[in-house]
LUMTI-359277 format. One record per residue: residue number from 0; residue in one letter; chain; x, y, z of N, C-alpha, C, O in turn. Coordinates in steps of 0.1 Angstrom, whole numbers. Each point is the difference from the previous one (the first is absolute). Layout:
BEGIN
   num   residuo   cadena      nu      nv      nw     cau     cav     caw      cu      cv      cw      ou      ov      ow
   NUM         a        A       X       Y       Z       X       Y       Z       X       Y       Z       X       Y       Z
...
END
This chain:
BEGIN
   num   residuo   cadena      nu      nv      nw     cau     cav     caw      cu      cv      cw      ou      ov      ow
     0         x        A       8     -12       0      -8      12       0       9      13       0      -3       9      -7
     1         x        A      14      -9      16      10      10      -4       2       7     -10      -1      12      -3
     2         x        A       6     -24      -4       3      -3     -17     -10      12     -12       4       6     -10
     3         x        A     -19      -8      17     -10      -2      -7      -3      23       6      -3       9      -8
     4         x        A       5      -9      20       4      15       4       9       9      -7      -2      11      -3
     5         x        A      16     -20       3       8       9      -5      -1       4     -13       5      11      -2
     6         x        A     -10     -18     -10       0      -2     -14     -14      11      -3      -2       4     -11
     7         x        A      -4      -1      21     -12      10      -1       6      10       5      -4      10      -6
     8         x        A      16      -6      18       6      11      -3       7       5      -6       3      12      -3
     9         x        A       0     -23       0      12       6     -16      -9       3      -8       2      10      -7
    10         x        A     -11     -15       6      -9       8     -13      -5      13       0       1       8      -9
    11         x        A      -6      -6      20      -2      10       7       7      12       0      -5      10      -3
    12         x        A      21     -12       5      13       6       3       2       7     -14       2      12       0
    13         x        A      -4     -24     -16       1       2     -10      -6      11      -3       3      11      -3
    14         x        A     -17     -18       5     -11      12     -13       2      13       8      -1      10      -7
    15         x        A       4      -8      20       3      14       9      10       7      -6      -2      11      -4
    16         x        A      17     -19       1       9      10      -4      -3       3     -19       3      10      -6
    17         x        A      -9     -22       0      -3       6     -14     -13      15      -2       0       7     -10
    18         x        A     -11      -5      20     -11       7       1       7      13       2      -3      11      -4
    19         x        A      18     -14      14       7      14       5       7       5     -13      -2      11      -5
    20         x        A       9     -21      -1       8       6     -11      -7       5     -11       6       7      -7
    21         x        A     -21     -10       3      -4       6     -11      -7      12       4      -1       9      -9
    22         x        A      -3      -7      22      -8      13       6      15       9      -2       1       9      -8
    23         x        A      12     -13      15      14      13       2       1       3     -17       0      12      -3
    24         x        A       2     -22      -6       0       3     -13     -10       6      -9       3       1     -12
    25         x        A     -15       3      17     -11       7      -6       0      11       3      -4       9      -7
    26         x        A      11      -6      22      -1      11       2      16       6      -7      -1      11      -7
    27         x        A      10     -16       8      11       1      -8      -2      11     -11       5      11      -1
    28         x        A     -12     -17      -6       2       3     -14     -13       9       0       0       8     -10
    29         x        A      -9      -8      19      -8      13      -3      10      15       7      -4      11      -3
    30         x        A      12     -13       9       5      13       2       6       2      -8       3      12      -1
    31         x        A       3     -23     -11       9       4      -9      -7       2     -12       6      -2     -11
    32         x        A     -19       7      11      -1       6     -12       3      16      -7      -1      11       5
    33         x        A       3     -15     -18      12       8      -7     -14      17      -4       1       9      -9
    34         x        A     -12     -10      19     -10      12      -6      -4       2      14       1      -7      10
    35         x        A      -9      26     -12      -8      -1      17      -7      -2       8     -11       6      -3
    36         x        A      11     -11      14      -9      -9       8     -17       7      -7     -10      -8      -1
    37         x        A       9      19      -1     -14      -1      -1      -5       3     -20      -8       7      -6
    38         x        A      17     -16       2      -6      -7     -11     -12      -5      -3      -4      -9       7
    39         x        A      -5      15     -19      -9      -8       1      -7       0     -14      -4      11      -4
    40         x        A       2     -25      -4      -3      -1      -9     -15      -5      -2      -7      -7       8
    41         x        A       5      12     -20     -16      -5       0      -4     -13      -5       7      -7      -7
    42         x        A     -18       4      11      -4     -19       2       3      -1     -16      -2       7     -10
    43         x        A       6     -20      14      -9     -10     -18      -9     -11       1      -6      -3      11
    44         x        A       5      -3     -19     -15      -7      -1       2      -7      10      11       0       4
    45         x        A     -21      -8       3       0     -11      10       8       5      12       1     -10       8
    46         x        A       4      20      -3      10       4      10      -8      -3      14       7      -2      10
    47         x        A     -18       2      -9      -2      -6      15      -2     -14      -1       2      -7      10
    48         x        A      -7       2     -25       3     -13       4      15      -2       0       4      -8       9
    49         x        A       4      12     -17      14      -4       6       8      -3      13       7      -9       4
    50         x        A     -14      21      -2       2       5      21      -6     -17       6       7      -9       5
    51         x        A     -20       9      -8      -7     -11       8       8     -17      -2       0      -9       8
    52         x        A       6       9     -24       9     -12      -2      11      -1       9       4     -11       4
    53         x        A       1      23       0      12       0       8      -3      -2      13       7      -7       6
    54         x        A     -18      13       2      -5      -4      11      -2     -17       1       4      -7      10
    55         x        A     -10       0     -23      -3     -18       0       7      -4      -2       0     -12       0
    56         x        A      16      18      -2      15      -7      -2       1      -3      17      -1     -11       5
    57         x        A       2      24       2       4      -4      17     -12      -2       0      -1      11      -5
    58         x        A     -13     -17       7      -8      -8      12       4     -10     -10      -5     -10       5
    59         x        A      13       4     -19      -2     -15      -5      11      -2      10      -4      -8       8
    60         x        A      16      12      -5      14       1       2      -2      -7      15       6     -10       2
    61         x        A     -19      16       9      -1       2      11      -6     -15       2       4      -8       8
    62         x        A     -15       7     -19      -7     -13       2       5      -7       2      -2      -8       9
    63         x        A      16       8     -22      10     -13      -3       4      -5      16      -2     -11       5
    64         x        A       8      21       1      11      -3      11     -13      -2      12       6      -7       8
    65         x        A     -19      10      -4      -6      -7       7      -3     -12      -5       0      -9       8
    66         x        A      -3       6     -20       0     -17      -2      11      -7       1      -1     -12       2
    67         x        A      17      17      -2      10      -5       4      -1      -3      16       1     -11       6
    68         x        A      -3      26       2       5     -11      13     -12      -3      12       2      -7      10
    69         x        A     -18      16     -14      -7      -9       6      -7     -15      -2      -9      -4       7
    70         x        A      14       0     -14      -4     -14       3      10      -6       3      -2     -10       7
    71         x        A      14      14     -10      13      -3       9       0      -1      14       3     -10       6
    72         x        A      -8      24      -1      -1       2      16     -11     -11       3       4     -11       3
    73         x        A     -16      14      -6      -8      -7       4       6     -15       2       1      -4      12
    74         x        A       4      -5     -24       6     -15       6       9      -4      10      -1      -9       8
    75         x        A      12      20     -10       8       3      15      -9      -1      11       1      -9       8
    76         x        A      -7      16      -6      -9       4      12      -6     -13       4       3      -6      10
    77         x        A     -11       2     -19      -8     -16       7       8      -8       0       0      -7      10
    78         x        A      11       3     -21      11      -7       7      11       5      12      11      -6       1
    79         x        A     -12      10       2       7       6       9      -9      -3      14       8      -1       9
    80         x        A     -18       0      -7      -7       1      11      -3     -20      -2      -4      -6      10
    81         x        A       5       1     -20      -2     -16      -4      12      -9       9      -2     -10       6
    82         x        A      15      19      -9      11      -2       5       1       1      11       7      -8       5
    83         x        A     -15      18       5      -2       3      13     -10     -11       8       3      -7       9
    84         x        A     -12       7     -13     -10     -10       6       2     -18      -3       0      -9       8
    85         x        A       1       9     -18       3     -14      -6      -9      -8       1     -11       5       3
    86         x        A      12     -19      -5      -8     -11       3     -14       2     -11       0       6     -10
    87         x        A      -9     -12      15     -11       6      -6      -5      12      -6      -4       1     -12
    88         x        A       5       9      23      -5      11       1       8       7     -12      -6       7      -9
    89         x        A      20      -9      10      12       3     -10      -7       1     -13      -4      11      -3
    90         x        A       2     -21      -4      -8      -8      -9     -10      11      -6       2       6     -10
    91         x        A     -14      -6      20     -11       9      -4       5      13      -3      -4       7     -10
    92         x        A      10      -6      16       6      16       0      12      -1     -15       2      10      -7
    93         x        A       2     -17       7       6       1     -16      -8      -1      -8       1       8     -10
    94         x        A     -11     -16      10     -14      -3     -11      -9      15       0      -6       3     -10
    95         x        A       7       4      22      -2      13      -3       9      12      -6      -3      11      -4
    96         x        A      13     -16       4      12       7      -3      -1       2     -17       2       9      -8
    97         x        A      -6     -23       4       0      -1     -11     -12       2     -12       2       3     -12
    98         x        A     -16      -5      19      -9      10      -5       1      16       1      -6       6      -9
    99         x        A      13       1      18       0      14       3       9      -2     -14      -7       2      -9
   100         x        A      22      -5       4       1      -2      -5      -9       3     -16       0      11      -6
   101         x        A      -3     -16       4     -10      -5     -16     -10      14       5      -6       8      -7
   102         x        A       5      -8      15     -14      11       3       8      16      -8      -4       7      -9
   103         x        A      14      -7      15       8      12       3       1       1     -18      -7       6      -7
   104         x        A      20     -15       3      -1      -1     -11     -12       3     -13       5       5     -10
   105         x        A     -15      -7      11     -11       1      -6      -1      12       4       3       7     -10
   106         x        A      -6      -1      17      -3      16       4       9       8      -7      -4      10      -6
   107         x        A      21     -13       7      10      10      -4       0       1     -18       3       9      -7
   108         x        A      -9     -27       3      -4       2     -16      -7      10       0       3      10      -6
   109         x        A     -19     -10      14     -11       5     -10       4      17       2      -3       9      -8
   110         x        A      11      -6      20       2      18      -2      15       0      -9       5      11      -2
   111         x        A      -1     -20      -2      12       6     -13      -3       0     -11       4       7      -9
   112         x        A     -14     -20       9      -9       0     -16      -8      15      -2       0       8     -10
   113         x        A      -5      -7      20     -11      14      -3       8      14      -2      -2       8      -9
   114         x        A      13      -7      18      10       9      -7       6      -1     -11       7       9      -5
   115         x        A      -8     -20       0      10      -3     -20     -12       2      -8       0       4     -12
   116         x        A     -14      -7      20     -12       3     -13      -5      19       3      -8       8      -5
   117         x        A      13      -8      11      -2      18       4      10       5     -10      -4       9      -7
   118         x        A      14     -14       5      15       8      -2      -3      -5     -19       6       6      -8
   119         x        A     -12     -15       5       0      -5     -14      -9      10      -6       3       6     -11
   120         x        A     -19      -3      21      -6       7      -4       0      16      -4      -6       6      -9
   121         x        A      17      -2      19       2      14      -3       9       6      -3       3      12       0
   122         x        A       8     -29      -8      10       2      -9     -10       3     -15       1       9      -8
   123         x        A     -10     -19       7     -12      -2     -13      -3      16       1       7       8      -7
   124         x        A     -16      -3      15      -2      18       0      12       4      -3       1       9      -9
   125         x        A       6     -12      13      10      18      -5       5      -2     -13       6       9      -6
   126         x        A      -8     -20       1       9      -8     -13     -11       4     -13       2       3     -12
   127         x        A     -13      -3      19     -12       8      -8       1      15      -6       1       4     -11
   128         x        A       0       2      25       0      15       3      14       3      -9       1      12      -1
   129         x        A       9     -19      -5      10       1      -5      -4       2     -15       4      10      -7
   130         x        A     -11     -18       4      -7      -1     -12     -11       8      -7      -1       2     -12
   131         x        A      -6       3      22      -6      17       1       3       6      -7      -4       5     -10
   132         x        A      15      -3      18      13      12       3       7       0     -15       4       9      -7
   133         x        A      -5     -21       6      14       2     -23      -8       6      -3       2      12      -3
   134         x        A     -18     -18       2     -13       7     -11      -3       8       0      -7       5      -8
   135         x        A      12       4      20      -3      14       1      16       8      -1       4       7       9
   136         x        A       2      -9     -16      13      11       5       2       0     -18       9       7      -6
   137         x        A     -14     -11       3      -1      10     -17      -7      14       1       4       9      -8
   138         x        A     -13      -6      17     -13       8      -5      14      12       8      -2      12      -4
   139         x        A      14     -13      12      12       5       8       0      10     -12      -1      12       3
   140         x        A       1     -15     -19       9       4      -8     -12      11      -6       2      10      -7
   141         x        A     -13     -15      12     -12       9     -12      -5      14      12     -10       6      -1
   142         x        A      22      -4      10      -4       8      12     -10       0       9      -7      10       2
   143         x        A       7     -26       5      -8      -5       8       8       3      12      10       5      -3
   144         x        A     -13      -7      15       4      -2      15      -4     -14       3     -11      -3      -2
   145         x        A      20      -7       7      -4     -11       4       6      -3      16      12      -2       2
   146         x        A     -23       2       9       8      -4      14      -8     -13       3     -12      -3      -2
   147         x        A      26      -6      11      -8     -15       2      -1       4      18       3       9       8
   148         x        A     -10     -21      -9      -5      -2      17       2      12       9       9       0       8
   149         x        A     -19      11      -9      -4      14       4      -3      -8      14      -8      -9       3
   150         x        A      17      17       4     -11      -2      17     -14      10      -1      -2      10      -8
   151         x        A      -6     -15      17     -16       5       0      -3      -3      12       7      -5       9
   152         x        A     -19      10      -9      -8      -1      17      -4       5       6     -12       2       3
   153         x        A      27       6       3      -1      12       3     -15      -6      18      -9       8       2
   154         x        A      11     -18       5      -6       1       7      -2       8      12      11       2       5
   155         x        A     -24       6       2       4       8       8       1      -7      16      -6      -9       6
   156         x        A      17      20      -3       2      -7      20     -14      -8       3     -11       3      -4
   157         x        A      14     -15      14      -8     -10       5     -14      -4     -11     -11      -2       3
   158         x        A      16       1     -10      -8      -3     -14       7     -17      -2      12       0      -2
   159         x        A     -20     -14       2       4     -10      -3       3      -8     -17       3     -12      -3
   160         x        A      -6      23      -5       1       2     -11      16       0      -4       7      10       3
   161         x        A      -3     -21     -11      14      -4      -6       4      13     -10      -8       4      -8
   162         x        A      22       1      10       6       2     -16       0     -12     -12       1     -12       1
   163         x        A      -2      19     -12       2      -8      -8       8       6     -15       4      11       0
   164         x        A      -2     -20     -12       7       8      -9      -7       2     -10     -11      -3       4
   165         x        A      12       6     -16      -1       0     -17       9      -6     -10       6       6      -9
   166         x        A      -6     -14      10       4      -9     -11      13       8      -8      13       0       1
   167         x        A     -23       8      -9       5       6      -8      -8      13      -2     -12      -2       2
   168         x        A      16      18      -5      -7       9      -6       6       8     -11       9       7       2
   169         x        A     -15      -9     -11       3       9     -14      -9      14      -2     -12       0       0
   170         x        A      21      10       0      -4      17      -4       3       1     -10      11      -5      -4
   171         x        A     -18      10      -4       1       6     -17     -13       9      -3      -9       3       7
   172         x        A      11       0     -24      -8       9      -6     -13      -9       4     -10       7       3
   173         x        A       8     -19      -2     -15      -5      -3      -3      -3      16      -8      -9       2
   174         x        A      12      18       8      -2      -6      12       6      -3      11      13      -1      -1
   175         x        A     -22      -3      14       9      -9       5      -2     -15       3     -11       0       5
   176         x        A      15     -12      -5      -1     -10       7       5      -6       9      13       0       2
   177         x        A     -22      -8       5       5      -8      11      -3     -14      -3     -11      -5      -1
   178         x        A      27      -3       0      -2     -13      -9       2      -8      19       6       3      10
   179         x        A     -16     -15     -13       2      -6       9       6     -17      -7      -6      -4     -10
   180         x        A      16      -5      15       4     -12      -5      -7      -9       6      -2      -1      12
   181         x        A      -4      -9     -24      -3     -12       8       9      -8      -1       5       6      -9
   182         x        A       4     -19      13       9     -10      -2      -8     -12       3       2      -4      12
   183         x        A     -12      -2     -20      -1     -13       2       3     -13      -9      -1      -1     -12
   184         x        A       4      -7      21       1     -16      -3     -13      -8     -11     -12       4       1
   185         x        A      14     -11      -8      -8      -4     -11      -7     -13       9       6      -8       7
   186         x        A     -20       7      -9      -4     -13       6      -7      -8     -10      -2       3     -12
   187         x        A      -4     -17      21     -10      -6      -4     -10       9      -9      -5       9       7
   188         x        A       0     -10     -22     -13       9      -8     -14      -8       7      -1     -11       4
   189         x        A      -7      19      -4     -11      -8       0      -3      -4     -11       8       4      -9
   190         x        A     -20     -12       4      -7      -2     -11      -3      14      -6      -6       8       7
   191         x        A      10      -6     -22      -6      13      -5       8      11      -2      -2      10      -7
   192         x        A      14     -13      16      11       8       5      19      -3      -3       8      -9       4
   193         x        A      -7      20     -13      13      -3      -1      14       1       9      -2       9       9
   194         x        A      10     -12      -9      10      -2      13       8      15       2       6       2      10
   195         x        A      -8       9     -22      12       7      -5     -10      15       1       4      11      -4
   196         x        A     -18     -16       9      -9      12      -8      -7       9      13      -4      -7       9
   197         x        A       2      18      -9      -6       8      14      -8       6      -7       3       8      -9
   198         x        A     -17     -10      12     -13       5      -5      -5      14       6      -1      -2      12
   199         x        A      -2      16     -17      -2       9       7     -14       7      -4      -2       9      -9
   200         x        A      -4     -13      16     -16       8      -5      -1      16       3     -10       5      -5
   201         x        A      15       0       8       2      15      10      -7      -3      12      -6      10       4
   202         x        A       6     -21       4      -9       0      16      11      -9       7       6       4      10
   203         x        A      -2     -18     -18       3      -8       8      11      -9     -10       0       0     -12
   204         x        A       6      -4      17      18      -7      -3      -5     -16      -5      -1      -9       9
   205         x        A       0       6     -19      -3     -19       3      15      -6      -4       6       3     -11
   206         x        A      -2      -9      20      16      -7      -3      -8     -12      -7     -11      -2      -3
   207         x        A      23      -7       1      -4     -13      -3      -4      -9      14      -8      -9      -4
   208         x        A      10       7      14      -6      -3       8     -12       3      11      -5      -5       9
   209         x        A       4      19     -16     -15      10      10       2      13      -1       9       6      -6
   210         x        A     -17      -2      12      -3      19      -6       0       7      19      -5      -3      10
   211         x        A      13      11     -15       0      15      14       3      11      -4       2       1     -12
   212         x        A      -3      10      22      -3      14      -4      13       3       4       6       8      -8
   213         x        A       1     -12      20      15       0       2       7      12      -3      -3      12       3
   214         x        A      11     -15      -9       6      11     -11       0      10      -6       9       8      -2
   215         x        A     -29      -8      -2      -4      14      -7       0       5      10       7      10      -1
   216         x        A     -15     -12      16      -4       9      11      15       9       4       2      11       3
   217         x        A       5     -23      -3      17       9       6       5       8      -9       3      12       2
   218         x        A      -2     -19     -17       3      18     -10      -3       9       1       7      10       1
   219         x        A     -24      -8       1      -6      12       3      -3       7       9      -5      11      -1
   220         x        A       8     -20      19       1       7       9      13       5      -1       0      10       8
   221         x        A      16     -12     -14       9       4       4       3      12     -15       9       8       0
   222         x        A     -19      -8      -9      -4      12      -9      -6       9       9       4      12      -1
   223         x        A      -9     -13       7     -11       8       7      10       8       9      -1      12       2
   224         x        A       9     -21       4      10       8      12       9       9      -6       3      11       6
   225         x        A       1     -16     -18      14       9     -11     -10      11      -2       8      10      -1
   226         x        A     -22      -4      -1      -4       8      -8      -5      11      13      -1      12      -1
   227         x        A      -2     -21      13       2       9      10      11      10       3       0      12       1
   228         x        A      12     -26       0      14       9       2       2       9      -7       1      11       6
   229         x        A      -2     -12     -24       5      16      -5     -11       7       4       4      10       6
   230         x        A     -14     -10      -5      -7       9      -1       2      11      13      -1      12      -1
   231         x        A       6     -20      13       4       7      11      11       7       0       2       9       8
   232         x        A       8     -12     -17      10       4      -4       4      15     -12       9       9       0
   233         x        A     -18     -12      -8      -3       6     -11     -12      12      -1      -1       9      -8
   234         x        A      -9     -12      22      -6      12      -2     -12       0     -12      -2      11      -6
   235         x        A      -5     -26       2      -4      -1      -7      -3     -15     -13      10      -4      -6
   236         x        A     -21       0       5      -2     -13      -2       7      -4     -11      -1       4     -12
   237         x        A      11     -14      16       6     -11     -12      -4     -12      -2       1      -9       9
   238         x        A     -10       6     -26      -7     -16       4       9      -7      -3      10       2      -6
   239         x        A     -14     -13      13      15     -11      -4      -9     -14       3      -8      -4       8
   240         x        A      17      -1     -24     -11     -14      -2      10     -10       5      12       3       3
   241         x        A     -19     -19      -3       0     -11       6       2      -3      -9      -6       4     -11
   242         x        A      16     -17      12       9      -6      -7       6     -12       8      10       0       7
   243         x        A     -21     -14     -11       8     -17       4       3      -5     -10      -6      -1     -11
   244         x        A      19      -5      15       7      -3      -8      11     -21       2       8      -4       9
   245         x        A     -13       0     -16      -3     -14       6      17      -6     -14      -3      -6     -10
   246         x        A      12       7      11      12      -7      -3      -6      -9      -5     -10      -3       6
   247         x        A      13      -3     -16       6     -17      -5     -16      -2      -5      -1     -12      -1
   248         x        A     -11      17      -3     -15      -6       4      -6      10     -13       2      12      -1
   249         x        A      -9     -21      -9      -6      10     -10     -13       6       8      -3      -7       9
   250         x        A      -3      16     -12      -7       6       6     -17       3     -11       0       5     -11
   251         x        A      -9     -10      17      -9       2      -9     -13       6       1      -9      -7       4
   252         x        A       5      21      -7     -10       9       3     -13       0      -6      -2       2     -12
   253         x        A      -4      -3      19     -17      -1      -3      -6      11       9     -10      -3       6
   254         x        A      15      14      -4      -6      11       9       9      10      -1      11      -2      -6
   255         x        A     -15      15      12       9      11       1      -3      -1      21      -9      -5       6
   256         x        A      17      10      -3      -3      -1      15      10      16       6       7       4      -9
   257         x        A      -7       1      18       5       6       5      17       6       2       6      10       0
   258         x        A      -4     -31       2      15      -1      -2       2     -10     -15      -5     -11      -3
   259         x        A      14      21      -3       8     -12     -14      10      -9       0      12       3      -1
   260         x        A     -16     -19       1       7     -10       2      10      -3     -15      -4       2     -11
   261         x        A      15      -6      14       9       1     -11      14     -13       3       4      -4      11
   262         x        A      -3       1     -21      13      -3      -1      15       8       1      -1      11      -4
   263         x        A      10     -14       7       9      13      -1       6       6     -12       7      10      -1
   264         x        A     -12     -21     -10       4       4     -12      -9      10      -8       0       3     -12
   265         x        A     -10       1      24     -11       8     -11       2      14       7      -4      11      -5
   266         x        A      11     -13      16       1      17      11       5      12     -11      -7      10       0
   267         x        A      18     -12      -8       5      13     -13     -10       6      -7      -3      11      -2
   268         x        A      -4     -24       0     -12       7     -10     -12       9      13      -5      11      -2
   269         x        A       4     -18      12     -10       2       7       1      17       9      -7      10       3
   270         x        A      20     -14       0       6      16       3       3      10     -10      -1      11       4
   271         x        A       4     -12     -12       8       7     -11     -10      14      -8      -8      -5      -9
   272         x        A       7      18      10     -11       6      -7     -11      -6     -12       4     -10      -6
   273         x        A     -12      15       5      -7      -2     -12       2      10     -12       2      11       4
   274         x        A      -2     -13     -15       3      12      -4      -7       9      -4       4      11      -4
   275         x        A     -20     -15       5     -13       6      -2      -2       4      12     -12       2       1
   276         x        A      19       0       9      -5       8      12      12       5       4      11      -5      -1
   277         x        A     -14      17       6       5      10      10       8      -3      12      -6      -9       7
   278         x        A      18      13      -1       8      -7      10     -12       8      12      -7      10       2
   279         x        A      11     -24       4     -10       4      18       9       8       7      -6       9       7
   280         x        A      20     -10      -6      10       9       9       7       8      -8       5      -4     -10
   281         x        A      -3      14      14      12      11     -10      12     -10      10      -2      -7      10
   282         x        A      17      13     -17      10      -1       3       1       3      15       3      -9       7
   283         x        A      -5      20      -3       4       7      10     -10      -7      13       2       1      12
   284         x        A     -12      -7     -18      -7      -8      13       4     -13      -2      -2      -6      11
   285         x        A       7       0     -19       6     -11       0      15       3       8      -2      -4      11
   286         x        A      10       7     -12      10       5      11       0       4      13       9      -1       9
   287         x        A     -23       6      -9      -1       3      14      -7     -16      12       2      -3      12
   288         x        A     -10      -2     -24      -5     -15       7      14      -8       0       2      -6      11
   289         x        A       9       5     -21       7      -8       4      14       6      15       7      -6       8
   290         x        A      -9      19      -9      10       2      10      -7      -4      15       7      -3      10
   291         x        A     -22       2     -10      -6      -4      14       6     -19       3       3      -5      10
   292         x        A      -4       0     -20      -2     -13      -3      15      -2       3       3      -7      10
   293         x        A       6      12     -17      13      -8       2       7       6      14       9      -7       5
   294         x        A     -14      19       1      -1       2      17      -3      -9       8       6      -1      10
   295         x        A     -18      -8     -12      -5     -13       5       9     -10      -3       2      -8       9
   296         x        A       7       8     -25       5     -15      -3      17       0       8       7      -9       2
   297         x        A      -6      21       0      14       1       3       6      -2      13       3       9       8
   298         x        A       0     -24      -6       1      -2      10       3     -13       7      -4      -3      12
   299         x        A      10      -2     -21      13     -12      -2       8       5       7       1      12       0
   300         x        A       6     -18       8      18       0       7       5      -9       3      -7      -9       4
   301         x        A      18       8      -5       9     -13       7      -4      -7       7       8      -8       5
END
């Protein structure tokens, strides 16, 4: 049992001095950077999901090392008290030792599994939001403004109401929008239903496996908040349309609805003036919406 103690402090001993040397070397090298401390660059696409991947790196990291040594401790422990008692009693008490064991185990899977399907999922979102982000950075050239994942919210003191972001927002002659990303997974079609196809009536979403409002409701409440903001900003109403935007999935319209569901390969055209109509923003109010906006985006650091 000694044997079986010391080999758990050494482990112990290990992962302690490796946790110290990467914490002294992080901090290392952040004082050695070659710009100054209050740097600060503005987001790109998926940047909080980024943030949140790096967060599921340390709790995967953390998981790992409680499924290393609590089921460890745990068998020490009932053996150890097996070794003490002995005889019979010994016995039971190892046989307990050894279900805590498998118990323990099984628990340290299902919370590391659920952190790798967290961390797959909101690698999938940002890998989306990436994809957005190319289809929109042409319209860069036709003197568009493009900012990704805009913080919003804006909740007030003791208000239980979350911040949240914007995907994406494009300012130009034709407007403004607020694109929101969907990133989903392809499933099972129903009968009638193709695997590849997102049906949009202007009310309600039918995937191939069932229909929700999901999506459109959040475009247009987080439209609703962007058009607040400028307007509080600006001293005067800016409309700003809704815009879901569903990656990898043809998209097929049987309605006009509120919010316009799209592929991302259709956003240039969708954004882009008409040329039979009149720009919605002069120059000078497009400048002014984006300097509010990239005040909000700026704000990346080390």
């Amino acid at each position: 049992m000694s044997q079986v103690l010391f080999a758990l402090g050494y482990v112990a001993l290990i992962l302690g001095v490796l946790f110290l040397h990467v914490y002294v070397r992080r901090r290392s090298r952040q004082e050695r950077a070659p710009f100054p401390e209050n740097t600060r660059l503005l987001r790109g696409p998926g940047e909080s999901l980024r943030r949140k991947v790096a967060e599921l790196d340390e709790a995967m990291l953390n998981e790992f090392l409680v499924a290393c040594v609590a089921p460890a401790s745990a068998i020490a422990v009932f053996f150890y008290l097996a070794g003490a008692l002995g005889g019979a009693a010994g016995l039971a008490v190892a046989g307990l030792g050894v279900a805590a064991l498998v118990i323990t185990l099984y628990f340290c899977a299902r919370r590391f599994g659920a952190v790798v399907d967290r961390r797959r999922n909101t690698v999938l979102g940002a890998f989306g939001e990436r994809i957005v982000a190319e289809h929109l950075e042409p319209l860069k050239a036709a003197g568009h403004f493009v900012f990704h994942d805009v913080p919003a919210g804006d909740p007030p003191a003791g208000s239980k109401s979350a911040p949240f972001n914007l995907d994406h927002v494009v300012v130009g002659p034709s407007g403004v929008f607020a694109i929101e990303t969907k990133t989903r997974r392809k499933g099972r079609a129903r009968v009638g239903f193709m695997a590849h196809e997102i049906i949009y009536d202007g009310r309600a979403l039918a995937y191939p496996w069932g229909e929700d409002r999901h999506g459109l409701e959040q475009a247009r409440r987080q439209a609703e908040w962007l058009a607040n903001f400028l307007q509080q900003q600006l001293g005067r109403a800016v409309p700003v349309q809704a815009l879901l935007v569903f990656p990898g999935w043809m998209i097929l319209r049987k309605g006009r609805g509120a919010v316009n569901v799209l592929n991302p390969k259709e956003l240039p055209a969708a954004i882009a003036p008409a040329a039979d109509r009149p720009a919605a923003l002069d120059a000078d109010t497009m400048d002014l919406i984006a300097r509010q906006l990239e005040a909000r985006c700026r704000d990346v650091e080390l």
